[in-house]
C-alpha positions as CSV (number, residue, x, y, z in Angstrom):
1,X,-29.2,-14.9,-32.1
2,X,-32.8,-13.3,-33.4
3,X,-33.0,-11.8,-30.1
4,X,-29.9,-10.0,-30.5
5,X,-30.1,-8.8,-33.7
6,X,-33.8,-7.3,-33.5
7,X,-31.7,-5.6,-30.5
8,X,-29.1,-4.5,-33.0
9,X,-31.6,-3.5,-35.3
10,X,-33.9,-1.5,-32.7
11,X,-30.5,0.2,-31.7
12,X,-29.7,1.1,-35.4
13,X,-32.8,2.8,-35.4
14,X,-32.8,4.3,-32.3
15,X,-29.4,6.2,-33.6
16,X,-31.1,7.3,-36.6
17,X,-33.6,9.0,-34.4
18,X,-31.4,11.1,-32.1
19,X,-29.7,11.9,-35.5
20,X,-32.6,12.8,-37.6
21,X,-35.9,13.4,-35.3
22,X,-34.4,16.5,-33.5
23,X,-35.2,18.1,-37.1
24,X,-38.9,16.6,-37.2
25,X,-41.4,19.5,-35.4
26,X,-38.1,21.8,-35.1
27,X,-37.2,21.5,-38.6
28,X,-38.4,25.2,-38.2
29,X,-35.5,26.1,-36.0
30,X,-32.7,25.5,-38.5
31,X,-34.8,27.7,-41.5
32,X,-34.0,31.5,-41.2
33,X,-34.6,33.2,-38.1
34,X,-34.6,36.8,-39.1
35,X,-31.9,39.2,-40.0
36,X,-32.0,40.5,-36.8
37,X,-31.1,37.8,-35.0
38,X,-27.9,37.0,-37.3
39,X,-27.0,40.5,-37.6
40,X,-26.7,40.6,-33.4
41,X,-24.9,37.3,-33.1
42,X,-22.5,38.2,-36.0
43,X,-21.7,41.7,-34.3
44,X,-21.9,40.9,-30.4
45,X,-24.1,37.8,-29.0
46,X,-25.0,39.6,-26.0
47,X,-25.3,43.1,-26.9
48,X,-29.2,43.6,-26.1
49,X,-32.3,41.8,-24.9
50,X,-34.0,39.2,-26.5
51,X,-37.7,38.6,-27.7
52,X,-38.4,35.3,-26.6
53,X,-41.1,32.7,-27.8
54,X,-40.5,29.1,-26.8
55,X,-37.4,30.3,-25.0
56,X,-36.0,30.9,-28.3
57,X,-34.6,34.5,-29.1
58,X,-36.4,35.8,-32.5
59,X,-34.8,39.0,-32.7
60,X,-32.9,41.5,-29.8
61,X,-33.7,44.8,-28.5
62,X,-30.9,47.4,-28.9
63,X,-32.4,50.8,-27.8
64,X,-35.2,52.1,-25.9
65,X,-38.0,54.5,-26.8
66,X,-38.6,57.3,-24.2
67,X,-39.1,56.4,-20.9
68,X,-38.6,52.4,-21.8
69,X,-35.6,50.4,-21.5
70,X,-34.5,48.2,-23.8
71,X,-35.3,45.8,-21.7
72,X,-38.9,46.7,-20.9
73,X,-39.2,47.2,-24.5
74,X,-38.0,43.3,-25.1
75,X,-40.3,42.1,-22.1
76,X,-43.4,43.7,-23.4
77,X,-42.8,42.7,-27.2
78,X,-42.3,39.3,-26.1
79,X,-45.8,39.3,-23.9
80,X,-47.5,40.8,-27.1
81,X,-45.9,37.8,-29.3
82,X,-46.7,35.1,-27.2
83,X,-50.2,36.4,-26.5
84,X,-50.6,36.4,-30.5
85,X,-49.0,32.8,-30.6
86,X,-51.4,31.1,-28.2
87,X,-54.6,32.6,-30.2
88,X,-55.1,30.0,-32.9
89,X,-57.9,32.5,-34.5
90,X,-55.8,35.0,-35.3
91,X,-53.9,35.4,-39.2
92,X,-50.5,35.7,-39.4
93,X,-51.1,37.4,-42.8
94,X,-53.0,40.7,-40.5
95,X,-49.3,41.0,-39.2
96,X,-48.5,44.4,-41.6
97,X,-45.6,47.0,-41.4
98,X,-47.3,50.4,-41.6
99,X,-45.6,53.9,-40.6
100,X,-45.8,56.5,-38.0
101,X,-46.9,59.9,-39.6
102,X,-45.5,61.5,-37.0
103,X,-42.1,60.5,-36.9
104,X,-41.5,58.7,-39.7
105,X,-40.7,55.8,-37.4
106,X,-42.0,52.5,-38.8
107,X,-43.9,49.8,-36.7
108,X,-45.5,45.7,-36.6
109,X,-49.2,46.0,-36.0
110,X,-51.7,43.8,-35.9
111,X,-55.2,45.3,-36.7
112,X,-54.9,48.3,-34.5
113,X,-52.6,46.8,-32.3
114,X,-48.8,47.6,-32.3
115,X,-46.5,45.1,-31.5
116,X,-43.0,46.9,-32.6
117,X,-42.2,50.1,-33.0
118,X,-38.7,50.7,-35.3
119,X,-37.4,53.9,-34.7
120,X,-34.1,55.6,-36.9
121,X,-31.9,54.8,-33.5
122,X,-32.8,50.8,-33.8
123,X,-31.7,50.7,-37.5
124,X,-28.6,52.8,-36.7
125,X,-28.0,50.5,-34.0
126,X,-27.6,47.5,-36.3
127,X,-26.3,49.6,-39.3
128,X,-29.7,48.8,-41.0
129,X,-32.7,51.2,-42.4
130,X,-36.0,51.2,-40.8
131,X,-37.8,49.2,-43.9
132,X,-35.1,47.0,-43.9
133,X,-35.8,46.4,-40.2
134,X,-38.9,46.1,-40.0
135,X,-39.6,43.6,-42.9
136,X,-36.6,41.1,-41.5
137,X,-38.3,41.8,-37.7
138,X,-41.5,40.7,-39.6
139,X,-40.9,37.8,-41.2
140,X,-39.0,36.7,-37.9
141,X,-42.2,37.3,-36.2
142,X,-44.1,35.2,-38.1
143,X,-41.8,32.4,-38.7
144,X,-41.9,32.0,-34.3
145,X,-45.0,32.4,-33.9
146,X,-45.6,29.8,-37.1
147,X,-43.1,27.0,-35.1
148,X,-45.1,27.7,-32.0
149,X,-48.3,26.8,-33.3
150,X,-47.0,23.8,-35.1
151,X,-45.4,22.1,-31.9
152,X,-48.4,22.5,-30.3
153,X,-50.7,20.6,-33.1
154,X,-52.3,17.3,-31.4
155,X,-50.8,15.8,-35.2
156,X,-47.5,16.8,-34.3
157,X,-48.1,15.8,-30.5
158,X,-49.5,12.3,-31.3
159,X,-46.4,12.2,-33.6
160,X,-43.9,13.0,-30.8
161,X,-45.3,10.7,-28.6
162,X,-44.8,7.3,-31.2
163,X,-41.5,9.2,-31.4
164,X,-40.7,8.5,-27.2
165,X,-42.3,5.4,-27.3
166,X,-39.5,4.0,-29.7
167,X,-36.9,5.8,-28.1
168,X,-37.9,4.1,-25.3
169,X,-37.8,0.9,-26.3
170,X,-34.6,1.5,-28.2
171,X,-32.7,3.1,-25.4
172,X,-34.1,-0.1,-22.9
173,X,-33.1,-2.5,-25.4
174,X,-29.8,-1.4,-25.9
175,X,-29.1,-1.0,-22.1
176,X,-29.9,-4.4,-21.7
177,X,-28.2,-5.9,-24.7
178,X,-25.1,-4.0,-23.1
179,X,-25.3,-5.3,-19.6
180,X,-25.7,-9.2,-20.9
181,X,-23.4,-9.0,-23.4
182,X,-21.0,-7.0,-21.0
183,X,-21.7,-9.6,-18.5
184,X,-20.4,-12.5,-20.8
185,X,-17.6,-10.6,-22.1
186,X,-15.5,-9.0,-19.1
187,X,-15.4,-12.5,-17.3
188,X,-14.0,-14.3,-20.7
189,X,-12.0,-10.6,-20.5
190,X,-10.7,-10.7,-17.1
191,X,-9.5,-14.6,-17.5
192,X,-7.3,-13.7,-21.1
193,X,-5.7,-10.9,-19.1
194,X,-4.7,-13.1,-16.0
195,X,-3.5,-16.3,-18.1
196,X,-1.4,-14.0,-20.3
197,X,-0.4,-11.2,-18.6
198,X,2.5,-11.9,-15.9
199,X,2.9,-10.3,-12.7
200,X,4.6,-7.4,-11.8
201,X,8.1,-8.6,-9.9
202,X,11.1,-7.2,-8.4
203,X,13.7,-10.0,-8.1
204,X,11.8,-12.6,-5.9
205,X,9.2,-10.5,-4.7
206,X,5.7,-10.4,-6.4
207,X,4.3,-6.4,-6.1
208,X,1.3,-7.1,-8.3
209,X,-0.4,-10.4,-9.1
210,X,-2.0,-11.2,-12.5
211,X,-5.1,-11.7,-11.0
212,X,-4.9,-8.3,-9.6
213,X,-4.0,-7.0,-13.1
214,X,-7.0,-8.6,-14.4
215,X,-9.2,-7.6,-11.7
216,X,-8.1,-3.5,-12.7
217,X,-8.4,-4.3,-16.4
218,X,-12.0,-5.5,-15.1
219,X,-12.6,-2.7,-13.4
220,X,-11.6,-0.3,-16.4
221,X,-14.1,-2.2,-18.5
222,X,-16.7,-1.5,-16.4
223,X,-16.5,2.7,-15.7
224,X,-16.1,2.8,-19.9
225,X,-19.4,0.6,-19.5
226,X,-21.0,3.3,-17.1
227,X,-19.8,6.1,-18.7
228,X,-21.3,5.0,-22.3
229,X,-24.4,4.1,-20.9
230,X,-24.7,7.4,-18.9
231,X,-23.9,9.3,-22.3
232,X,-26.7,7.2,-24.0
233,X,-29.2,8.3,-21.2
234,X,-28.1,12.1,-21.7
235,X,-28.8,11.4,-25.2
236,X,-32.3,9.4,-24.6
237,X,-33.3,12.3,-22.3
238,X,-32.5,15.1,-24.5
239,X,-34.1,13.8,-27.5
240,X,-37.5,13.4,-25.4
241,X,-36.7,16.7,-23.9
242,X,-36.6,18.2,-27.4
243,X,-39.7,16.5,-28.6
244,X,-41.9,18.7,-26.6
245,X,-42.3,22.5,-26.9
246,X,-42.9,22.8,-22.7
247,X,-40.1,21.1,-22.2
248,X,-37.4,21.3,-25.3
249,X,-35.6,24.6,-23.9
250,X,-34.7,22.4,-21.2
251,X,-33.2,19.6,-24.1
252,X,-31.4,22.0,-25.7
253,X,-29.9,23.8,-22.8
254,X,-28.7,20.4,-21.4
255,X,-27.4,19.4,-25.0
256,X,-25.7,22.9,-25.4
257,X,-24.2,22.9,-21.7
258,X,-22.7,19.2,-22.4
259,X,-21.2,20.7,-26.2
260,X,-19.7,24.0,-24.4
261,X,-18.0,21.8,-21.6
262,X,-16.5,19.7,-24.2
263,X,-15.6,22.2,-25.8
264,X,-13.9,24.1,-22.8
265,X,-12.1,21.0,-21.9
266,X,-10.6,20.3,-25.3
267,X,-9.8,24.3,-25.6
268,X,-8.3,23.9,-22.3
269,X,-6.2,20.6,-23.4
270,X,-5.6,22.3,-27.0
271,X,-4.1,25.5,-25.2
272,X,-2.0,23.4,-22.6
273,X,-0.6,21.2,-25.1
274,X,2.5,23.1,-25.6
275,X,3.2,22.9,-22.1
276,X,2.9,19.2,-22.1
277,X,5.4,19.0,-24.6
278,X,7.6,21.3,-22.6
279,X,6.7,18.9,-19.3
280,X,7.9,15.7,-20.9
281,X,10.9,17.0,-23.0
282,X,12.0,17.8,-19.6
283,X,10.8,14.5,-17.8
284,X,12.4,12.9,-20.7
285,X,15.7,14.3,-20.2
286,X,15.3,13.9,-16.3
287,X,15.1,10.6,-16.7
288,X,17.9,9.3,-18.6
289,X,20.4,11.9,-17.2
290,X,19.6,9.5,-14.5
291,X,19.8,6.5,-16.1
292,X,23.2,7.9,-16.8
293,X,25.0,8.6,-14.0
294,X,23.8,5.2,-12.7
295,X,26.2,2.9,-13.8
296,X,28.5,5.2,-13.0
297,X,28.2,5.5,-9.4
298,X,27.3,1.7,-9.7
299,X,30.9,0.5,-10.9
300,X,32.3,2.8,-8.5
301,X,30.3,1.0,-5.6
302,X,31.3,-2.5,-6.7
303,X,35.0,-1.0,-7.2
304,X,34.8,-1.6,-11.2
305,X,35.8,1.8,-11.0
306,X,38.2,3.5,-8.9
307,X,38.8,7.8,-8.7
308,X,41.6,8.5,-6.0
309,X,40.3,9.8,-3.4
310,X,36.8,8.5,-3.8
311,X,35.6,5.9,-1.6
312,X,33.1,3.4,-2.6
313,X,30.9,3.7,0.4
314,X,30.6,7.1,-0.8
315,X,28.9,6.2,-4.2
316,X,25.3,5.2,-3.1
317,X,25.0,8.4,-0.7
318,X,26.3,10.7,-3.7
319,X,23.8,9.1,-6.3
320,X,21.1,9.6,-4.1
321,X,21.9,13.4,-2.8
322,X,22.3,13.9,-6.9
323,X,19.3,12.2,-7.8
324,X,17.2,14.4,-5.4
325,X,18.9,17.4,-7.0
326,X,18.7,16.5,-10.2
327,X,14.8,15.8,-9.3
328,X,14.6,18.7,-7.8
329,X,15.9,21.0,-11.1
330,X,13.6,19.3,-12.8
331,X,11.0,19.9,-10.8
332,X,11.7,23.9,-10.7
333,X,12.3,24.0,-14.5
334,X,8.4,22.4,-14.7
335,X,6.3,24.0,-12.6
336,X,5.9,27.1,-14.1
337,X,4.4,25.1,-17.0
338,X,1.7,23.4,-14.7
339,X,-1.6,24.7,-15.3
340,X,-2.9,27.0,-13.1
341,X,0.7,27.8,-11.5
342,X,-0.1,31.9,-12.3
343,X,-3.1,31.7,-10.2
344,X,-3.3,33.2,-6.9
345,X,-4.6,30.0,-5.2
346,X,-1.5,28.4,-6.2
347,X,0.8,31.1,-5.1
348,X,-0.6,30.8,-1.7
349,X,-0.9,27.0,-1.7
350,X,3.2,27.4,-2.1
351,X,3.6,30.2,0.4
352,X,1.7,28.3,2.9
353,X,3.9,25.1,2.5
354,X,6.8,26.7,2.1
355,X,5.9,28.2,5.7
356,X,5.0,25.0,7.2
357,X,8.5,23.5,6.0
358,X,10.8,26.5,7.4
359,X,8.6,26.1,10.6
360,X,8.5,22.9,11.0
361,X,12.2,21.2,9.2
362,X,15.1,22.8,11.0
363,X,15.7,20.0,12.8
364,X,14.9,17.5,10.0
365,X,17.6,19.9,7.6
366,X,20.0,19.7,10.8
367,X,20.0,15.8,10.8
368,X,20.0,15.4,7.2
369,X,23.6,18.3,7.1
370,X,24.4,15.6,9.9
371,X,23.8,12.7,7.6
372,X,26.2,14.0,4.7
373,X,28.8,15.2,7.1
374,X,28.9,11.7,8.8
375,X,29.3,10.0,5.1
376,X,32.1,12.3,3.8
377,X,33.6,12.0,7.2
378,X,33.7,7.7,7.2
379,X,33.2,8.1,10.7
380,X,31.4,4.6,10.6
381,X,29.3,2.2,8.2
382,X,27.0,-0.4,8.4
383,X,28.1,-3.4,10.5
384,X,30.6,-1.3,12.9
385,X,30.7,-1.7,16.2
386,X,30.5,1.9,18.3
387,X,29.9,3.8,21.4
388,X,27.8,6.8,21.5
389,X,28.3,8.0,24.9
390,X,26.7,5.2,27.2
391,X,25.3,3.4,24.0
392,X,27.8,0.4,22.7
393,X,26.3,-1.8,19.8
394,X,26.4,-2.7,16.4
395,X,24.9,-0.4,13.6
396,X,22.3,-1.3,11.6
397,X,20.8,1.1,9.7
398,X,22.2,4.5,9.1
399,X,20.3,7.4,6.9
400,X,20.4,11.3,5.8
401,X,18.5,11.5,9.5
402,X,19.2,8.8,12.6
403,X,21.3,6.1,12.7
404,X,20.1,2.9,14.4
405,X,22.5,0.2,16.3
406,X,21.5,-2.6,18.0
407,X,23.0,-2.8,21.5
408,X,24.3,-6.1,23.1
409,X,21.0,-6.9,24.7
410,X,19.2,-6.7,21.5
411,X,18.1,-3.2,22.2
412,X,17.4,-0.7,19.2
413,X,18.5,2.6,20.2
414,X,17.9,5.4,17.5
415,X,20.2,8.7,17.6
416,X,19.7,11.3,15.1
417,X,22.6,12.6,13.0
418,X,22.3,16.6,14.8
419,X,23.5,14.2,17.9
420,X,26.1,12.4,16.7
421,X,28.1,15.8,15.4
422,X,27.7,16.9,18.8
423,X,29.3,14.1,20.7
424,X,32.3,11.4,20.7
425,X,32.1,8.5,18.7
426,X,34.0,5.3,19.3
427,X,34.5,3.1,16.3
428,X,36.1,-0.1,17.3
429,X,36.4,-1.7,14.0
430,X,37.5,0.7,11.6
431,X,41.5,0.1,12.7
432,X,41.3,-3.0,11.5
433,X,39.5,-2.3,8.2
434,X,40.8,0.6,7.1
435,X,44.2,1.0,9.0
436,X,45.7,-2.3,9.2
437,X,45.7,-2.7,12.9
438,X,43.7,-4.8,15.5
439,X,41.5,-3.7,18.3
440,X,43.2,-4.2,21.7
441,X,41.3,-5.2,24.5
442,X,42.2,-3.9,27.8
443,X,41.7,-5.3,31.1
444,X,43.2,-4.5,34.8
445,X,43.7,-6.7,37.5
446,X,45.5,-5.0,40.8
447,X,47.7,-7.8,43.0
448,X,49.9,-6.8,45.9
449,X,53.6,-6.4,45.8
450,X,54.5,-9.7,47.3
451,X,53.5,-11.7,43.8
452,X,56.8,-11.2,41.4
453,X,55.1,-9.1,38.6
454,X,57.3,-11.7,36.0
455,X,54.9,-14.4,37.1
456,X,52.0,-12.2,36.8
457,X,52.9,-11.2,32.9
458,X,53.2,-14.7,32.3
459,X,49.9,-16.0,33.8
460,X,47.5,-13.3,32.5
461,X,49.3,-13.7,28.7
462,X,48.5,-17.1,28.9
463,X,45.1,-16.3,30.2
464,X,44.6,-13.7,26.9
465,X,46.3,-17.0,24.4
466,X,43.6,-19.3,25.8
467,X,40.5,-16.9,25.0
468,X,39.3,-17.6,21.5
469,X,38.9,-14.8,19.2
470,X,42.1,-13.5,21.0
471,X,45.0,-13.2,18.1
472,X,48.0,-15.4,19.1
473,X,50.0,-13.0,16.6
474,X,50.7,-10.1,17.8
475,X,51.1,-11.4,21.5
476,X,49.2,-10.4,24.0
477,X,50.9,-8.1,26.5
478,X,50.8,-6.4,30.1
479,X,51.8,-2.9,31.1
480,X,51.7,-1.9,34.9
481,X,49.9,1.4,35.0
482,X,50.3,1.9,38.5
483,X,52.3,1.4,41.4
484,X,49.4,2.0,44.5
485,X,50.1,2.2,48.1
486,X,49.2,-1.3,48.6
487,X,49.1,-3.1,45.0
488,X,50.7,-2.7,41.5
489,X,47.9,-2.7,38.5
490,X,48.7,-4.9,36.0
491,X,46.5,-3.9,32.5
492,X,46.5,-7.2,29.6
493,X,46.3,-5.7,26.6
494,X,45.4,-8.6,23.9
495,X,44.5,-8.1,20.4
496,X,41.2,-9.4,18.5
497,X,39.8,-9.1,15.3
498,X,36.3,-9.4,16.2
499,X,35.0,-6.0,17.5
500,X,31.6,-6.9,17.7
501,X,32.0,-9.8,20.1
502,X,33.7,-7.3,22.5
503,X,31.3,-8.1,25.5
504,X,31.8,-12.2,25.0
505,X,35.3,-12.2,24.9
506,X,36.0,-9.8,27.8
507,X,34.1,-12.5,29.6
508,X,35.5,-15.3,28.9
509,X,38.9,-13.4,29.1
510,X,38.0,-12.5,33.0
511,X,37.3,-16.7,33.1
512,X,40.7,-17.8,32.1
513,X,42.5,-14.9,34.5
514,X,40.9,-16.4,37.2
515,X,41.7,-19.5,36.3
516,X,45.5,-19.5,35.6
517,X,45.8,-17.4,38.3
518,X,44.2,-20.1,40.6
519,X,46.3,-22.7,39.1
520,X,49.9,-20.8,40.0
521,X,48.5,-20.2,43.3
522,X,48.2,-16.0,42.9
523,X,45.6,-15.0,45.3
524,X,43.6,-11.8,43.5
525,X,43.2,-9.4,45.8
526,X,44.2,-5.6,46.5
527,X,45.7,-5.6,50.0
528,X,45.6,-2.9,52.5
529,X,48.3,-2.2,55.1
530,X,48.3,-0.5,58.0
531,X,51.5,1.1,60.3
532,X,51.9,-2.1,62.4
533,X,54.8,-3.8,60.9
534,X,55.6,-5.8,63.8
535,X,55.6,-9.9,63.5
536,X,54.9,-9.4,59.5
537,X,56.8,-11.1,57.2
538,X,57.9,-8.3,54.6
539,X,55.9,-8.1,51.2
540,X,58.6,-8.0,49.1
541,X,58.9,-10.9,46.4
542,X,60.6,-13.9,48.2
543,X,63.1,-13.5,45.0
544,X,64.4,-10.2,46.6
545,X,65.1,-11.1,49.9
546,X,67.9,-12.5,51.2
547,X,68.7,-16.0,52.1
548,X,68.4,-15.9,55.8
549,X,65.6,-13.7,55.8
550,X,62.8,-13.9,58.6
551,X,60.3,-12.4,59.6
552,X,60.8,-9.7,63.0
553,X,59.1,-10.7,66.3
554,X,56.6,-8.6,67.5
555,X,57.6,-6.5,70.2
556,X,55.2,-4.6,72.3
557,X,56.0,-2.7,75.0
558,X,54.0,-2.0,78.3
559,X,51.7,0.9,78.6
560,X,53.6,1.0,82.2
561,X,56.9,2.2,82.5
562,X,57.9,0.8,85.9
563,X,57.3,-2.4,84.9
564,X,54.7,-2.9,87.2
């Protein structure tokens, strides 16, 4: 506990440091730096060149005198000064104002030596008279060249020094009182957050853990640490920057830089705010129009809610088309509020991704036209058992883009919604969900004309009544599509109720056929017949023929027709 507070106290003092040393040696700087130099940056900061000492400006240089600029005016005035500065023999009291006799013009000499000349067009230039000029420019002079000399004093340097030494130590100190106390803290931290803060669920499935939680509220705690302890180095650094005349232009241009950031950034935030209010008025309002409609389409979907002529399959696809719209408004409505949406590197940002997408989403917009038109249509839903050209199977996922059904073999076959408008579909179970009416199975068997077709209705219905998932009501029954040249075909049509089994039952339909068929002795078969009726009994049913009926002998005749 001592240890920490002589920390806390070393830190105390350290603050009252960077708060009060910056004045100590530079006190100077705040006192009065000439008219001149308040005059300029009251009327325009920039308007001239400065004379320099330290890299501080003492005064600026408006106008030039014959062939000088005002620039090689300031860059020979500041030589002079400087020169003046670094001799340690020489009086600031033999710095005198005297005039020109020729031209009335007044100047800063020193001894014989002229430092400034003030002419009628530098006092016009800052709305000034030439005495007034010159005794502000004076006093300016001196008051540099004064601070110079005074940073440089071993005093003042022995002074600084003590002055880093304890910063030092303070800043040290209080990065490592930080760290160990940071070190204690965040683990004690961490654990609070993950014993009291739950997880992030949706129904039975975790998304974010506690301990994760706790691990990001860890890592939050530690950029704050960095970023404080990287603002106390920037403020160690300039403060022992500042101490020293070689190298305090350097602190102050580093403290200044960090100030006129700051205060870009909260000029920037200041000038945007009204646009963030306009952002989340419209956010706001996005987001609980949605909340809105919700339950509505919601009832509709469970059929709470019922609007003729709206289906309730239709209810999910129509929230989700309006939510993108209503997303999408919102979206418009906002981004000329963005910052930086005027700019040109924006506009081409938008014009190049608005190429890419008319490039590169026709077909992704023809699928997702697709999509809707196959939902307003109810040509199908989820669970219905289809064809698609060669493709029979079961759907499993449908979307604004592809559908997906999974075929009979377990194959997942994906066709995209441009396809599907271009082709037939073959729904086998919407009949009996929508329209009251089972799916009939068909199947054809061909047997020759001697079998009475009255047996063969009631061996193949029998077949279809012992097939399960074949409906006993309504009955099966048998048309005969064709009357061949050498057999009838005979289609069973039987009823089912279970679409989706299609390719079981069909087999185990084809077993019973065989089967009864077997058992009432009809021979399956599709005959052929040639010319040669002779000896061949006829192949009418035995039903049709008459009582005596039999069968013609054969008769052949000799190839010779002498009888020999």
């Amino acid at each position: 506990m001592k240890r920490i507070g002589h920390m806390l106290v070393t830190f105390t003092i350290f603050l009252l440091l960077v708060l009060t040393i910056p004045t100590v040696g530079v006190a100077q700087n705040s006192a009065q730096s000439g008219v001149l130099q308040s005059q300029t940056q009251t009327e325009n900061a920039i308007d001239g060149f400065p004379v320099t000492l330290d890299g501080r400006p003492i005064f600026f240089i408006r106008r030039g005198v014959s062939s000088f600029s005002a620039e090689d005016r300031a860059n020979a005035i500041t030589q002079r000064i400087k020169r003046i500065a670094q001799n340690y023999s020489i009086a600031l009291e033999n710095l005198k104002i005297a005039p020109n006799p020729y031209d009335n013009s007044l100047y800063l000499s020193l001894d014989k030596e002229v430092i400034l000349t003030i002419t009628e067009q530098d006092a016009r230039a800052y709305f000034s008279t030439p005495e007034v000029l010159a005794r502000d420019g004076l006093q300016s002079i001196k008051d540099a060249i004064e601070q110079y000399r005074q940073a440089r004093r071993p005093e003042q340097l022995l002074r600084n020094i003590i002055y880093t030494a304890i910063a030092s130590i303070a800043f040290l100190s209080t990065v490592f009182l930080i760290i160990k106390l940071s070190g204690k803290l965040f683990p004690w931290f961490r654990a609070l957050i993950e014993s009291h803060v739950p997880g992030i669920k949706i129904q039975n499935a975790e998304i974010i853990s506690s301990s994760k939680i706790s691990f990001l509220g860890l890592r939050i705690l530690q950029i704050i640490r960095l970023v404080f302890l990287l603002l106390l180095l920037f403020s160690y650094v300039a403060f022992v920057l500042r101490l020293f005349p070689w190298t305090r232009f350097f602190g102050e241009s580093i403290v200044d830089h960090l100030f006129q950031s700051l205060e870009l950034v909260l000029s920037g935030i200041s000038k945007y705010l009204p646009n963030a209010l306009i952002i989340a008025i419209i956010i706001f309002i996005t987001y609980y129009l949605i909340r809105i409609i919700k339950p509505f389409f919601t009832a509709i979907e469970r059929g709470n809610l019922v609007i003729p002529g709206f289906y309730t399959d239709w209810a999910k696809p129509t929230y989700n088309l309006l939510l993108v719209i209503i997303i999408a408004l919102a979206a418009v409505l906002a981004f000329p509020y963005l910052p930086g949406f005027d700019s040109p590197a924006f506009r081409g940002i938008s014009v190049f991704l608005g190429l890419l997408l008319s490039l590169g989403s026709t077909s992704a917009i023809t699928n997702v036209i697709g999509g809707i038109i196959l939902i307003y249509t109810r040509a199908f839903r989820i669970g219905d058992h289809i064809q698609v050209g060669d493709v029979i199977g079961d759907i499993i996922e449908k979307n604004f883009l592809v559908i997906r059904i999974c075929t009979p073999t377990n194959q997942i076959i994906t066709i995209p919604n441009s396809s599907l408008l271009i082709s037939n579909v073959i729904n086998y179970s919407i009949s009996s969900r929508e329209l009251n009416k089972y799916l009939i199975l068909q199947t054809t068997i061909t047997l020759g004309y001697d079998v009475p077709w009255q047996k063969v209705y009631q061996t193949l219905i029998e077949a279809a009544l012992n097939t399960e998932h074949i409906l006993k009501s309504p009955v099966p029954f048998v048309l005969q599509t064709s009357l061949d040249n050498f057999y009838v075909s005979y289609q069973l049509n039987a009823y089912t109720n279970q679409p989706n089994l299609m390719v079981i039952i069909y087999s185990e339909l084809h077993q019973n056929m065989q089967d009864k068929c077997n058992e009432v002795g009809i021979e399956i078969l599709s005959p052929s017949f040639t010319a040669l009726r002779d000896g061949n009994t006829s192949t009418m049913p035995e039903n049709y023929l008459p009582s005596d009926y039999v069968a013609p002998p054969f008769r052949v005749q000799s190839s010779d027709s002498s009888g020999q």
